[in-house]
N, C-alpha and C positions, 0 to 999 in steps of 0.2 A: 411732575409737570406733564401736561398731554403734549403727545407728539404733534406736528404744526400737520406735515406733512404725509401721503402714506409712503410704503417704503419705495412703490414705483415712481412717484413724483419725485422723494427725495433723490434715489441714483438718475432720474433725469437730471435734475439741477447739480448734483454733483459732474456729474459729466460733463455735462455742458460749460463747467468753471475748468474741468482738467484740460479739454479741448481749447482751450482759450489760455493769451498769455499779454495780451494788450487788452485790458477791461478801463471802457469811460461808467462810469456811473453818472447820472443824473436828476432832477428833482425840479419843482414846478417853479412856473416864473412866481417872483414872490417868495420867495422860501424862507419858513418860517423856521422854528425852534427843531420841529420835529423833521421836516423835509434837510435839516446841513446837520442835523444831531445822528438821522439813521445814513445819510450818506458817509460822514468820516467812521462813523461805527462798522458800516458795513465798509468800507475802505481797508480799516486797520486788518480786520480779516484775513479778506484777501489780500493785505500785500506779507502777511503769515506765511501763504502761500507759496510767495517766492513769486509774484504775479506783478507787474506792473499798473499799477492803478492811476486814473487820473477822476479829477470830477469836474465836473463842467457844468455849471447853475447858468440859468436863461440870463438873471441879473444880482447883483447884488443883495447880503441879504441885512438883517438891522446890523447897528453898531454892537449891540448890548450881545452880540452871536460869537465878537471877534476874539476874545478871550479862549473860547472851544480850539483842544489840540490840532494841531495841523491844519486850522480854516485859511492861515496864509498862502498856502497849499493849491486852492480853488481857483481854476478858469472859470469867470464869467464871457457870454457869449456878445454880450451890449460894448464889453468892453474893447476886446481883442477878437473880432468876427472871424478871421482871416484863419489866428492861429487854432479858434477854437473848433473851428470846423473840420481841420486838420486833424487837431486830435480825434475828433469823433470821428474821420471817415481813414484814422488807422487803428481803429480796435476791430475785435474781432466777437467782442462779448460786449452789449450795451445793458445795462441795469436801470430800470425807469424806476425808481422811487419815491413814495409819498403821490403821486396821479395816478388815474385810471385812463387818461386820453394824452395823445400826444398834442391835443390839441391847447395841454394845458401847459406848455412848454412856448406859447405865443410864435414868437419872434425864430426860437430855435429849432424848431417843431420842424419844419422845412429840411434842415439837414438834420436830420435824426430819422425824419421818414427816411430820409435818402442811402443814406449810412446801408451798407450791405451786413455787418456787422447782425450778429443774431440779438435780441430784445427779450429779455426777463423783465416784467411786472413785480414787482414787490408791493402790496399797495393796502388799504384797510377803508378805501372811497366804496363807496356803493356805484355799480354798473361798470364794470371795468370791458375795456376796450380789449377783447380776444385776437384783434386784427391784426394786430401791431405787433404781438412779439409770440414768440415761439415757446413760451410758455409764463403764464400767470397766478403769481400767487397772491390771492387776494381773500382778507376776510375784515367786512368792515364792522365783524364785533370787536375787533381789537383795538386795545387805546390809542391806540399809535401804529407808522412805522415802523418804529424804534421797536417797539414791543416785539415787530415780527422778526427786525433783522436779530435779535436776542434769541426767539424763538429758535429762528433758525440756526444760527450760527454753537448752540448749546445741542442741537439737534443734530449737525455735521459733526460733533465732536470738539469743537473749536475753541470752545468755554476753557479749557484750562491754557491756553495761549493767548487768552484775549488780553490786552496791556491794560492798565489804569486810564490813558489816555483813552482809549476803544469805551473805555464801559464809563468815563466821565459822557463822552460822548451819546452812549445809547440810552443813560439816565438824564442826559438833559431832552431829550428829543422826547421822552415819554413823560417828564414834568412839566415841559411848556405846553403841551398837546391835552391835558387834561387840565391846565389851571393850578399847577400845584397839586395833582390829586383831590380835587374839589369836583370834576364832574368826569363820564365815563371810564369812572374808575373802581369799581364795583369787586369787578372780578378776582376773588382771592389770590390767582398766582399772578397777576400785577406785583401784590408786594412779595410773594418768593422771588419774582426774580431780582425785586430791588433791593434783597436778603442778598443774591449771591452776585450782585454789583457790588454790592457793599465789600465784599471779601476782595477786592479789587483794590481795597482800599479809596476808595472815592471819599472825597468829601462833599457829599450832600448838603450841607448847610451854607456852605462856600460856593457851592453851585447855584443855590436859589438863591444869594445873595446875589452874583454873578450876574444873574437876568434881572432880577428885580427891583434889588435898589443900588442903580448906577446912574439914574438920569439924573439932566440936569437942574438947575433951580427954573431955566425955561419951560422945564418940562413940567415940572410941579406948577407955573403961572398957567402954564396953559391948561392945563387937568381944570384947575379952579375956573377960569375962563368957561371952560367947556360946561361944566354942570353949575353954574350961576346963571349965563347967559344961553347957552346955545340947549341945552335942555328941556325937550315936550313932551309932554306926559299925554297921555291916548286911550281910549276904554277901559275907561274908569280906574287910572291910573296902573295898571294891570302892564302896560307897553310905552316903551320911547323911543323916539328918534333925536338922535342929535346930529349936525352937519358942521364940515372944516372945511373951507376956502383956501385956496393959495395964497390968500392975501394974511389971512389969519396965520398960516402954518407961518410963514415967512415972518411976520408981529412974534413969534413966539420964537425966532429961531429953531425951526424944525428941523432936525436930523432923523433918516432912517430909523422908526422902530417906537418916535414918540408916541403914537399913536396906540401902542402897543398897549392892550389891557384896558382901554377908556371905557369901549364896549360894555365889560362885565360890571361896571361902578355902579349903570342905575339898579344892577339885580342885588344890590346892596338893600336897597327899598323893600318893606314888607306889600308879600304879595304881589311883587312884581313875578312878570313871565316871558316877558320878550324886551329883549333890548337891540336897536339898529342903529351902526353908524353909516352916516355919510361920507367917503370922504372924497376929496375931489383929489386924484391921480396927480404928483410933479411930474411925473416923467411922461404920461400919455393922458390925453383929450377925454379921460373918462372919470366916472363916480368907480369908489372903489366901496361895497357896499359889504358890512360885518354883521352877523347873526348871533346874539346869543339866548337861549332859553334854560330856562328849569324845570325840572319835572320831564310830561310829557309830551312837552310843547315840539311841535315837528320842523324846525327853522330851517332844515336841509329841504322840507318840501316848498315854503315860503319862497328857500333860496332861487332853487327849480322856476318857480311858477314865475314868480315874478322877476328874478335879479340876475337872468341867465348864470346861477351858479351850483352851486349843491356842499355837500360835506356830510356831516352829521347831525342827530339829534337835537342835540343843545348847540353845536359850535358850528356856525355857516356863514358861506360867503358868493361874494358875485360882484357882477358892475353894469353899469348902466351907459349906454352911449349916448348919455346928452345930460344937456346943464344940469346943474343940482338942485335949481328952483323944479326941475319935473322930474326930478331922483327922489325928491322930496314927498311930489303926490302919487308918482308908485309907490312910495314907504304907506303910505295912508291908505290907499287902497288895499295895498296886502291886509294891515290892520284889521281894516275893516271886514276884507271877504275871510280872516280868522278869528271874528269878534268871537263867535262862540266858543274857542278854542280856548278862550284869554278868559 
């Protein structure tokens, strides 16, 4: 396996973890499979160490997550502002995870700039923020987070201490982030290193089951909902948009995380290349807007241009501040200014 880092970055980031004895980790508001999969991963690590660790997420992250070791574990910032802030302004080591900007941290981003505490990037987003932390590790060909904190952590040495729980944890963050291993997933030591998670003894099939089939029968009504009713197909059936209402989510009983995978349904379709959801925010006044493509469709530029977002390739995202009737004819215009793409 190539080493992540060279040896002078590596003894910087060592040293920088030996210097330090109060570490928060961190990860983006929204945190998906791979943002709470590479944090308890990287967690378990360092509390190997002899380090005290805490992790502190902007909000809440889906239900189908709460099964992952030690996520009872986790300060949210939404929930408990007061104590959360506390933590992060008595570390001494902050770890940003899964972003490139603190800006993708919303709400908590405020005390986290503020936080005296020195800032480690970990991250695989394109354009990463050099401002903010004292040093950045960042490479957005990798699948994942998760991938890197593996990388890394096999790279300090740390691989034969890592627990079952730690590497449950770093293989679920690099199977949600790639769809099951269905898209940027290319790269041969992807599966070495999910050869020596395995040694781990993990149960990988218990794990995709874990995230995958756990919803509930509202969840399955609404799926059908979705691609009966709310389903439009776009140059020359080649791209779709579908959109969810508060009103809808609420008709279906929506819990954190339903939502999760709708996106990828119409790339089901032959010859399809772009699929976009709408969805309309519970918690805040905006469209929360998903990207997925195939091949070489560029949705992270899409995200950019149009949906103040970014990510990758095939898997992207963003939101829009106003209603969903004109979330809707951005979705069409993007379409449109990439018909010849499609």
């Amino acid at each position: 396996m190539k080493q992540l880092l060279s040896n002078t970055e590596l003894f910087a980031l060592l040293q920088t973890i030996q210097q330090s004895k109060h570490i928060v980790i961190c990860a983006h508001r929204g945190p998906d499979g791979d943002a709470v999969g590479s944090s308890l991963g990287w967690a378990d690590y360092l509390t190997s160490l002899g380090k005290q660790v805490n992790i502190v997420l902007p909000n809440p992250f889906p239900d189908f997550l709460r099964w992952l070791p030690n996520s009872h574990l986790i300060h949210f910032y939404v929930k408990h502002e007061a104590a959360a802030t506390q933590i992060i302004n008595q570390a001494d080591l902050i770890f940003c995870l899964d972003f490139n900007s603190l800006s993708r941290l919303q709400e908590m981003q405020t005390a986290v700039a503020r936080a005296k505490a020195d800032k480690v990037i970990i991250d695989h987003h394109l354009d990463p923020d050099h401002t903010c932390a004292k040093q950045v590790i960042s490479f957005p060909s990798a699948s994942s987070t998760s991938e890197l904190v593996f990388r890394l952590i096999h790279q300090l040495g740390g691989f034969d201490s890592m627990t079952r729980n730690g590497a449950a944890c770093i293989y679920t963050g690099m199977m949600t982030d790639t769809g099951g291993f269905t898209y940027n997933s290319n790269n041969p030591e992807i599966y070495e290193i999910i050869s020596l998670l395995l040694t781990k003894e993990i149960d990988k099939d218990k794990i995709y089951r874990n995230v995958f089939n756990v919803y509930s029968a509202d969840r399955m009504r609404l799926t059908g909902y979705v691609l009966y009713e709310k389903l439009h197909f776009y140059a020359r059936n080649r791209a779709s948009i579908f959109t969810l209402t508060r009103e809808e989510m609420k008709r279906f009983n929506f819990i954190r995380g339903d939502a999760e995978g709708l996106v990828n349904m119409p790339l089901q379709v032959k010859g399809m290349r772009l699929s976009i959801s709408l969805r309309e925010d519970t918690e805040r006044d905006v469209v929360r807007v998903s990207l997925r493509s195939v091949d070489d469709f560029p949705c992270n530029k899409m995200a950019e241009e149009f949906f103040n977002g970014g990510g990758h390739l095939n898997a992207s995202g963003g939101e829009l501040p106003f209603p969903l009737e004109e979330a809707v004819k951005t979705a069409e215009r993007a379409i449109e200014a990439y018909n010849e793409k499609l």
